[in-house]
C-alpha positions in Angstrom: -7.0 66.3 -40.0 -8.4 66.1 -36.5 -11.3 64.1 -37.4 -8.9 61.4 -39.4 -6.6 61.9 -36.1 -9.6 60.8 -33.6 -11.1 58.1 -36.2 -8.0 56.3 -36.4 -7.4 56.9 -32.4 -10.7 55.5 -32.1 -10.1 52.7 -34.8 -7.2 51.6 -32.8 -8.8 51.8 -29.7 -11.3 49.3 -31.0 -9.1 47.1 -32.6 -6.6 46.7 -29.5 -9.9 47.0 -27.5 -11.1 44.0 -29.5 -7.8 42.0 -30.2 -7.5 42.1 -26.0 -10.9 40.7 -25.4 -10.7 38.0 -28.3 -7.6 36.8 -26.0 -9.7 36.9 -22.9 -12.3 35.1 -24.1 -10.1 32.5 -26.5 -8.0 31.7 -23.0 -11.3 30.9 -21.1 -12.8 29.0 -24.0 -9.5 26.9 -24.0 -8.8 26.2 -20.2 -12.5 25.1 -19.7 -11.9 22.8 -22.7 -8.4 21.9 -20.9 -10.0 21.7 -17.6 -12.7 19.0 -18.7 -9.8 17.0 -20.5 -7.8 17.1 -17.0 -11.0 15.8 -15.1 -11.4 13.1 -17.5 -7.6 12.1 -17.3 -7.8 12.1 -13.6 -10.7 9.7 -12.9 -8.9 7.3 -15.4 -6.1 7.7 -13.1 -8.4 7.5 -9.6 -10.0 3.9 -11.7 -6.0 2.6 -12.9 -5.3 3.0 -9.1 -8.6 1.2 -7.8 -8.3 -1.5 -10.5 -4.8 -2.0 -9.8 -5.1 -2.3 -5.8 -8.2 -4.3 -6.5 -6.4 -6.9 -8.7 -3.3 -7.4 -5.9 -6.3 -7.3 -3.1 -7.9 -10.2 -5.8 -4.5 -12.3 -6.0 -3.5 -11.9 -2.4 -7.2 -13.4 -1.4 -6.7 -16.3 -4.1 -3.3 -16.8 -2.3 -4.3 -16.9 1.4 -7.0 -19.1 0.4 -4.7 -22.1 -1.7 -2.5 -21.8 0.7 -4.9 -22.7 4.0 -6.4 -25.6 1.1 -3.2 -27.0 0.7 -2.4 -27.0 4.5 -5.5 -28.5 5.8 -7.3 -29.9 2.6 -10.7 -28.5 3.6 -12.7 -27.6 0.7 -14.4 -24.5 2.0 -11.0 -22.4 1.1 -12.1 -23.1 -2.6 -15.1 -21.3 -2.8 -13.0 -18.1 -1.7 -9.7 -19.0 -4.5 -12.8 -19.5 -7.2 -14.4 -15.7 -6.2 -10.9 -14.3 -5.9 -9.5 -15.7 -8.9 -12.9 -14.8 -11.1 -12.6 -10.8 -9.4 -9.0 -11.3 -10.4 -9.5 -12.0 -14.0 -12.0 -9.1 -14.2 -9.8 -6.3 -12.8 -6.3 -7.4 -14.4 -9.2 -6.5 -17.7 -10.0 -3.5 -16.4 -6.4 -2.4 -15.5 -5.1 -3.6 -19.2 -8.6 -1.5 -20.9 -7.3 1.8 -18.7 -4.0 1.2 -19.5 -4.6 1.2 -23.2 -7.0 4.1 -23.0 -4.4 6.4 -21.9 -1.6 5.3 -24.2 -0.5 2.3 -26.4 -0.2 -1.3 -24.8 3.2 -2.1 -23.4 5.2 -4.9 -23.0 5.0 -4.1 -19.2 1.8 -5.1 -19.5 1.6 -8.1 -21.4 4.0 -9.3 -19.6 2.0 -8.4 -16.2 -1.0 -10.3 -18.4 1.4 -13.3 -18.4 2.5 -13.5 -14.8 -0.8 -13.0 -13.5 -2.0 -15.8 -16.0 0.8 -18.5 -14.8 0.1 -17.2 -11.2 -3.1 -18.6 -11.2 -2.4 -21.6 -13.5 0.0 -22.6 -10.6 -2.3 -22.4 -7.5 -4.8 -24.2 -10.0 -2.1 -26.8 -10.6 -0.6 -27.3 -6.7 -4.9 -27.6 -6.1 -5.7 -30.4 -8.6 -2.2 -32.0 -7.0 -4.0 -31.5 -3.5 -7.0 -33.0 -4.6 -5.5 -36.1 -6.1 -4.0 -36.8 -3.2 -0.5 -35.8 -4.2 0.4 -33.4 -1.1 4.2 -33.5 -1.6 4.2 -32.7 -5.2 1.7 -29.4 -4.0 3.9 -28.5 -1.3 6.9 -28.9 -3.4 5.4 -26.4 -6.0 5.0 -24.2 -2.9 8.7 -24.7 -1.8 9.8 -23.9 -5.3 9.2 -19.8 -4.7 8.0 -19.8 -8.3 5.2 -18.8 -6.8 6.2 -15.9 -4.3 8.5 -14.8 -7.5 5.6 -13.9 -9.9 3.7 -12.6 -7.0 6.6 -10.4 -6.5 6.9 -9.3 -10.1 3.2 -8.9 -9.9 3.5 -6.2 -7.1 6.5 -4.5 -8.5 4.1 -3.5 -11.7 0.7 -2.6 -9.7 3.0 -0.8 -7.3 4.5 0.9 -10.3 1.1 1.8 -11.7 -0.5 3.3 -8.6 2.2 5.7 -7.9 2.4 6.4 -11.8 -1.5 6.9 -11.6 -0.9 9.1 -8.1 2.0 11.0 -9.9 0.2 11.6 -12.5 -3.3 13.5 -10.7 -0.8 15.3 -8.7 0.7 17.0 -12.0 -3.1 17.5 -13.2 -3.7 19.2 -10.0 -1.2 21.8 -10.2 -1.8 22.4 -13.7 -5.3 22.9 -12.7 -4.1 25.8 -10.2 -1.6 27.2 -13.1 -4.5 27.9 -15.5 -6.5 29.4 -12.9 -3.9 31.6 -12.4 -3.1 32.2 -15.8 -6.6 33.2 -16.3 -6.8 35.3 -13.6 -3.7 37.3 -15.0 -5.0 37.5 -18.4 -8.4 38.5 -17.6 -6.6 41.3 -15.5 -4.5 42.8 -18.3 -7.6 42.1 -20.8 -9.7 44.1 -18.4 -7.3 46.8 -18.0 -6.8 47.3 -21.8 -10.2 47.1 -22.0 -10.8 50.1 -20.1 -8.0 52.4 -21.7 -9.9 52.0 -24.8 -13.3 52.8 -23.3 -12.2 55.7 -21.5 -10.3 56.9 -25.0 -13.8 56.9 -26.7 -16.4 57.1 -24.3 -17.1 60.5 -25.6 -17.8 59.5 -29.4 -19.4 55.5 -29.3 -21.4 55.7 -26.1 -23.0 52.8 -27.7 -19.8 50.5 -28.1 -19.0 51.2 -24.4 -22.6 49.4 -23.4 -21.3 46.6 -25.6 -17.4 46.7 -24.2 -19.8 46.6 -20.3 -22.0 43.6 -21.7 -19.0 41.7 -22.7 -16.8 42.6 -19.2 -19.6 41.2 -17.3 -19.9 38.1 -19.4 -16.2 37.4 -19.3 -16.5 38.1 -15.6 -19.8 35.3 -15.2 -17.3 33.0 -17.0 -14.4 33.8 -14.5 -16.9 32.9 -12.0 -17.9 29.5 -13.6 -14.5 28.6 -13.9 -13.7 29.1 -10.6 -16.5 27.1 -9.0 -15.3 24.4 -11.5 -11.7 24.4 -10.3 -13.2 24.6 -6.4 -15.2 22.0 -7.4 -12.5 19.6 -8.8 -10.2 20.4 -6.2 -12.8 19.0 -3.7 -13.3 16.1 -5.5 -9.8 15.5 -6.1 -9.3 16.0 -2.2 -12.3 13.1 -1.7 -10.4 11.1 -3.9 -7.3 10.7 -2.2 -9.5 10.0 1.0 -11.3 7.0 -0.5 -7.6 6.3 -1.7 -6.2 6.0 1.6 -9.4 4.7 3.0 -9.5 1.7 0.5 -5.9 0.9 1.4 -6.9 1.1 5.2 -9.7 -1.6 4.6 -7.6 -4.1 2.5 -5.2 -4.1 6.0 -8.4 -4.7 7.8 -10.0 -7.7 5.2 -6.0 -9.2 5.7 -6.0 -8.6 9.3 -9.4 -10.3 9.3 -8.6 -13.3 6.6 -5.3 -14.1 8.6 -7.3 -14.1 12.2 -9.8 -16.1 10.3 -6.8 -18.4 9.1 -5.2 -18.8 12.7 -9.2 -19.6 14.0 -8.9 -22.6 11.1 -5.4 -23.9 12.3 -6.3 -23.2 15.9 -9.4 -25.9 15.6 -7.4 -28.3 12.9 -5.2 -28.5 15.5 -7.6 -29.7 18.5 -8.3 -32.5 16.0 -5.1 -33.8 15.5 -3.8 -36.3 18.0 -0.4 -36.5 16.9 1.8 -34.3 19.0 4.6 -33.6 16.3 1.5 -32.2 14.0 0.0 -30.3 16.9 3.0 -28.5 18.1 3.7 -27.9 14.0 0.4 -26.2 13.9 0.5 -24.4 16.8 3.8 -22.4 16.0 2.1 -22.0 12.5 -0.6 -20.3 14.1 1.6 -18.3 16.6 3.3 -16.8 13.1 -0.1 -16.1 11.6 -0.8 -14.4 14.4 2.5 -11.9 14.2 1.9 -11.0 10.8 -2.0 -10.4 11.7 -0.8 -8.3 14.3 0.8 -6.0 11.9 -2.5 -5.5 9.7 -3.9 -4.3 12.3 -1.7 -1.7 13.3 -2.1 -0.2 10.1 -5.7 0.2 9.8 -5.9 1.5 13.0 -2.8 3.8 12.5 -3.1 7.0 10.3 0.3 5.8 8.5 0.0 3.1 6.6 3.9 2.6 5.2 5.4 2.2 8.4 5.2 0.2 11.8 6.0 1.8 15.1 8.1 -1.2 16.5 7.4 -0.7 20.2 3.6 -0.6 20.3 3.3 -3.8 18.2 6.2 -6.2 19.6 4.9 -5.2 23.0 1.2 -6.5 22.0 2.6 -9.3 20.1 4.7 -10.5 22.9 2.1 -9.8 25.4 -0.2 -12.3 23.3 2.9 -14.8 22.8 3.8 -14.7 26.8 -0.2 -15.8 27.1 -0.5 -18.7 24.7 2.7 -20.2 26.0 1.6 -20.0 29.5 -1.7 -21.6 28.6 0.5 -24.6 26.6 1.9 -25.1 30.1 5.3 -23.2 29.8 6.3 -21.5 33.1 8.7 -19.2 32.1 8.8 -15.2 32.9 8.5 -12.7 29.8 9.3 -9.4 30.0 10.9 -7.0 27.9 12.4 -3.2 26.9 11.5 -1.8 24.0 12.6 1.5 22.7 10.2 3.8 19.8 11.8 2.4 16.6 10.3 2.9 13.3 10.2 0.7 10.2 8.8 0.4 7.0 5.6 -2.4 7.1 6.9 -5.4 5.0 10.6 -5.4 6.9 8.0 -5.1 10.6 6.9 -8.3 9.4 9.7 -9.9 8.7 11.2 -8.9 12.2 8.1 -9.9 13.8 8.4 -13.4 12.6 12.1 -13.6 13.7 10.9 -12.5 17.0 8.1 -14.6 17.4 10.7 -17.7 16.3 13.5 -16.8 18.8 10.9 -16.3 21.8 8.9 -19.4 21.2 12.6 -21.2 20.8 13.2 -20.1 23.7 10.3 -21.5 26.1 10.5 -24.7 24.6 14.1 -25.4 24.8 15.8 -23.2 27.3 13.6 -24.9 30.3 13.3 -28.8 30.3 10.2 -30.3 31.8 9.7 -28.4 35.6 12.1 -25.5 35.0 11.6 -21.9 34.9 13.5 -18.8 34.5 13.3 -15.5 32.9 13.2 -14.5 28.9 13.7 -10.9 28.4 13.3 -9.3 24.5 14.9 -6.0 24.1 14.3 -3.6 21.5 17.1 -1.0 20.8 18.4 2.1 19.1 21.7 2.3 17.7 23.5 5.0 16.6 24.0 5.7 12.5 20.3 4.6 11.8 20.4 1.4 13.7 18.9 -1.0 15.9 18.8 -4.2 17.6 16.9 -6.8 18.9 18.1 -9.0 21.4 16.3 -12.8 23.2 18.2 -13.8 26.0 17.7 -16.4 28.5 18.8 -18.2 31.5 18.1 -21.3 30.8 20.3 -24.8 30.1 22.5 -23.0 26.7 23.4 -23.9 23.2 25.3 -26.8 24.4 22.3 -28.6 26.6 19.6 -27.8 24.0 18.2 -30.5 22.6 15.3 -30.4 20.1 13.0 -33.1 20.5 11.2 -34.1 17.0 12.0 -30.6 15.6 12.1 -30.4 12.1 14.3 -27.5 11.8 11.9 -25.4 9.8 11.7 -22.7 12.7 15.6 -21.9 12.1 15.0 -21.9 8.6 12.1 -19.3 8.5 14.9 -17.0 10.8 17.4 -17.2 8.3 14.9 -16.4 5.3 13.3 -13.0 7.7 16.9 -11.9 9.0 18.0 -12.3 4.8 14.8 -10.1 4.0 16.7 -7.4 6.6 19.4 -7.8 5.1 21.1 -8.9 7.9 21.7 -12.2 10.5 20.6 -13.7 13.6 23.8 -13.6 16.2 24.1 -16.3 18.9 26.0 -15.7 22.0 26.3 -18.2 24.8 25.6 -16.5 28.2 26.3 -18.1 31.9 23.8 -19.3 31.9 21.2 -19.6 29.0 21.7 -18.2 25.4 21.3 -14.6 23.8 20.0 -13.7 20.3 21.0 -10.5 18.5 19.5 -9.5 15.1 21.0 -5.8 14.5 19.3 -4.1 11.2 18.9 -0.6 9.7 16.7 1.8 10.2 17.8 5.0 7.9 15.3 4.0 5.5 12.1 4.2 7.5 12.7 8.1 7.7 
């Protein structure tokens, strides 16, 4: 009876020993099979990202560069839109073949197929207008917004990718870290199970404890592998999201350079011209470039790349501004205040243009021929996640101003930035000269 008491003692040992290591080494078995099936998912997540920036980057090129052929009609823009639009083709490819490689196609993408498609059939369109000499019917095409509204729609969907492709390696990352820890736990009760049974029997199957050792110490080589693996992919993921962030740094640095490149273009065009109307029209198209240049480059060289610290870049951009008028021969004083206000990057731009537009307004038509006086730009915090910006003068007023040959487009590019901030350009008539107030929020840049 004792010897069928301590068989089936040690028979149960076994099988329990057994059953308990089966589980140890079925679990590893599976999470390294899980753990190559995450790194796979998460480099075609890392190349839906790239593709996806690379195809805006592609479109925004193509743009910039019909758009400086349509103003000035020099053929050198083309080779550029050709290049851009070819890259463009290729990586809206790419984008659809990861897309479908992960799941089913989606209407979401054909239809980004389609806008991208009529997006470039319409710069190729407004360029054969330019080239047969029908200039008004381009520009028209341009005024129409068509344009800006697929480019728009285009954005909305790559935007929508990238941070579905970010989402997504962010879940594969922590369930990376859950299986390591689930394997650490089950390799711990395994192990202690394991030993039970071993001490239970050591003194009948000496020879199945050597075995039980052999297979602890491979299980444990295994745990060891796996680790290194997980280190491993954890590194690399890390790399990953600094080529990420140091990809979307140097596409503000190639716009920042394209846009400096595009001010250089009008900035010579417009020693050429001999018309005064056409040079003034250039030169405030070049003092607009400029402002949305500057903002490019205080994101590359900024560690955040969503949002604008207002202060730093009005203050360069008005610094630059107060210099170019000066040098057109305008003798007025600018100065300014500006308080540390935050803001996300596209609504920077939008306020940078306004102020670029009120204080170039303001030397040209606040002090006729052989007056001066003083133009002060203040930059303010409000309370309930608010500010303001304020141009005032003391020059002649709304009522003396008179704008020679204007063409009105400068008030008309105010209303369209102070409508992107939701918001509306105030003017208040001072004693003397005119003030400016633009007030707009600021909760959202938090």
């Amino acid at each position: 009876m004792a010897s069928n008491r301590l068989a089936f003692a040690v028979a149960g040992g076994l099988v329990i020993g057994f059953l308990a290591l089966i589980a140890m080494v079925g679990m590893t078995v599976w999470l390294g099979e899980r753990s190559n099936t995450v790194f796979q998912e998460t480099a075609l997540q890392r190349d839906t990202r790239i593709a996806a920036v690379e195809l805006r980057d592609a479109l925004r090129t193509a743009e910039s560069s019909q758009r400086g052929y349509l103003l000035t009609g020099n053929e050198i823009y083309l080779a550029p839109f050709d290049t851009a639009k070819s890259r463009a083709g290729q990586q809206l490819s790419d984008l659809a073949r990861f897309v479908i490689a992960e799941s089913e196609p989606t209407p979401l993408m054909s239809r980004l197929r389609e806008a991208v498609d009529e997006k470039l059939g319409e710069m190729d369109q407004s360029i054969a207008l330019k080239r047969a000499g029908s200039d008004v019917d381009a520009l028209s095409m341009i005024r129409s917004n068509r344009g800006k509204a697929l480019m728009d729609e285009i954005n909305v969907y790559l935007y929508g990718a990238m941070l579905d492709a970010d989402e997504k390696s962010t879940l594969f990352e922590i369930e990376q870290k859950k299986n390591a820890a689930m394997l650490r736990w089950v390799s711990t009760v395994a192990a202690f199970v394991i030993v039970l049974v071993v001490a239970a029997v050591a003194f009948t199957v000496y020879r199945n404890r050597q075995e039980i050792a052999q297979a602890r110490d491979e299980v444990r080589a295994v745990n060891l592998t796996l680790e290194e693996r997980v280190e491993r992919r954890t590194q690399e993921l890390a790399l990953a999201r600094e080529r990420a962030e140091l990809l979307l740094s140097e596409v503000n640095h190639r716009v920042a350079n394209s846009l400096q490149l595009v001010s250089a273009l009008v900035h010579m065009q417009s020693k050429t011209v001999t018309d005064e109307s056409a040079k003034g029209a250039l030169k405030e198209t070049e003092t607009r470039i400029q402002a949305i240049s500057q903002i490019h480059k205080s994101l590359y060289t900024s560690r955040d790349v969503t949002s604008v610290a207002l202060d730093d870049y009005l203050g360069v951009m008005l610094e630059n501004l107060g210099v170019a008028m000066r040098n057109d021969g305008h003798t007025a004083r600018l100065t300014s205040m500006l308080d540390p206000v935050i803001l996300p990057t596209d609504e920077s731009i939008s306020l940078g243009v306004v102020a670029t537009e009120l204080v170039t307004n303001a030397f040209k038509y606040a002090y006729p021929a052989g007056q001066s006086g003083d133009i002060h730009v203040m930059l303010r915090k409000l309370p309930e996640g608010r500010a303001e910006l304020v141009v005032q003068d003391d020059g002649i007023g709304l009522g003396a101003a008179v704008h020679p040959g204007g063409t009105g487009l400068g008030s008309k590019i105010i209303s369209a930035m102070a409508a992107a901030l939701k918001t509306n350009v105030e003017y208040v008539s001072r004693t003397p000269g005119t003030a400016a107030r633009l007030v707009f929020s600021t909760a959202h840049a938090l």
